[in-house]
N, C-alpha and C positions, 0 to 999 in steps of 0.2 A: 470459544476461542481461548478462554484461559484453561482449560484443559488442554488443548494444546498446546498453549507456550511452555505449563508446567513440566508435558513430556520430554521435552527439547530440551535434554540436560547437555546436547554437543554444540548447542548453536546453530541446528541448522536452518532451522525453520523460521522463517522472517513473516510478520503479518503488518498487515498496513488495513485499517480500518478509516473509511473516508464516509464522511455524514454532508452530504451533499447541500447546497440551500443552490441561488438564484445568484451566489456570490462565486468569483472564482478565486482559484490562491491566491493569496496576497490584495487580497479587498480587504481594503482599512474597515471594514463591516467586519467581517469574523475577526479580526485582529486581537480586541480583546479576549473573547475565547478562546482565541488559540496561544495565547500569555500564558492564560490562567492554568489550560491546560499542560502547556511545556512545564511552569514551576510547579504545577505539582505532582507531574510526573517525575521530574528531577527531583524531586525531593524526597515523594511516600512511595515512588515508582507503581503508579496507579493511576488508572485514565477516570477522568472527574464521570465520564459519560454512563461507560458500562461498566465500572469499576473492575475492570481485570489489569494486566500487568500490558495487556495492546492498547497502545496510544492511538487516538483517534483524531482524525484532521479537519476541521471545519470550514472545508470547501471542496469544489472541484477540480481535481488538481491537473493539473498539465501530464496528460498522459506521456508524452514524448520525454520528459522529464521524469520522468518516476521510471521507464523505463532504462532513460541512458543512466540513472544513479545505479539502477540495479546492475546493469553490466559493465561498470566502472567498478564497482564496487565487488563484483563474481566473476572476475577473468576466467575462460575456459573452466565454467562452470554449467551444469545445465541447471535450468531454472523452471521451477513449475509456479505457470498462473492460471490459478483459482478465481473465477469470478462469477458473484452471485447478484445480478442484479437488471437494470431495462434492455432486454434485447437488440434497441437499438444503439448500445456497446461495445453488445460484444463485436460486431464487426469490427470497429474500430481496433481494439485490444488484441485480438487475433490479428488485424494485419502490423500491426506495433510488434509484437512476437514475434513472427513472421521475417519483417524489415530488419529489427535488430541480431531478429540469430544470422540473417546472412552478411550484416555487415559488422558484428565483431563477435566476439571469440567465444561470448555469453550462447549458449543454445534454451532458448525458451520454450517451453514444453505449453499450450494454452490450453483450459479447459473450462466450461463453460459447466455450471453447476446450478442446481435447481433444489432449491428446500422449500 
């Protein structure tokens, strides 16, 4: 991943790295780590976990939510999601892609990745 961000000298490329627990966003349980992690990525702009320049979230986050930031934030843009992780997912995130490219202006491109 920090290979990647380093290519990305125009900004285009956004990464969002989530370390899953039993907690969802915003549980006073990851709370703490996810402090320590914002201030010292504001600070050394390095994530405490994997130490690259992708900040890493410590929880499950609101998919519905991480979507509409993206197409709030990527008007009439298209969007590719990358995801690597429990197949039973990807459905979910595929239909979240799906749901938001037809109702705003964002077109999500979804792709389903295996390492």
């Amino acid at each position: 991943m920090n290979e990647v961000a380093e290519m990305d000298h125009d900004h285009v490329i956004e990464l969002h790295n989530y370390c899953t627990s039993v907690y969802e966003e915003g549980d006073a349980r990851s709370a703490l780590i996810t402090m320590l992690q914002s201030l010292n990525h504001a600070k050394n702009g390095v994530d405490v976990v994997s130490g690259t320049r992708v900040k890493s979230h410590f929880a499950k986050p609101n998919w519905r939510s991480v979507y509409k930031h993206i197409a709030v934030n990527h008007n009439n843009a298209r969007v590719g999601v990358f995801y690597c992780g429990a197949p039973a997912l990807t459905k979910v995130l595929s239909q979240l892609a799906s749901d938001f490219s037809h109702k705003t202006s964002t077109k999500f491109d979804f792709h389903k990745e295996n390492f």
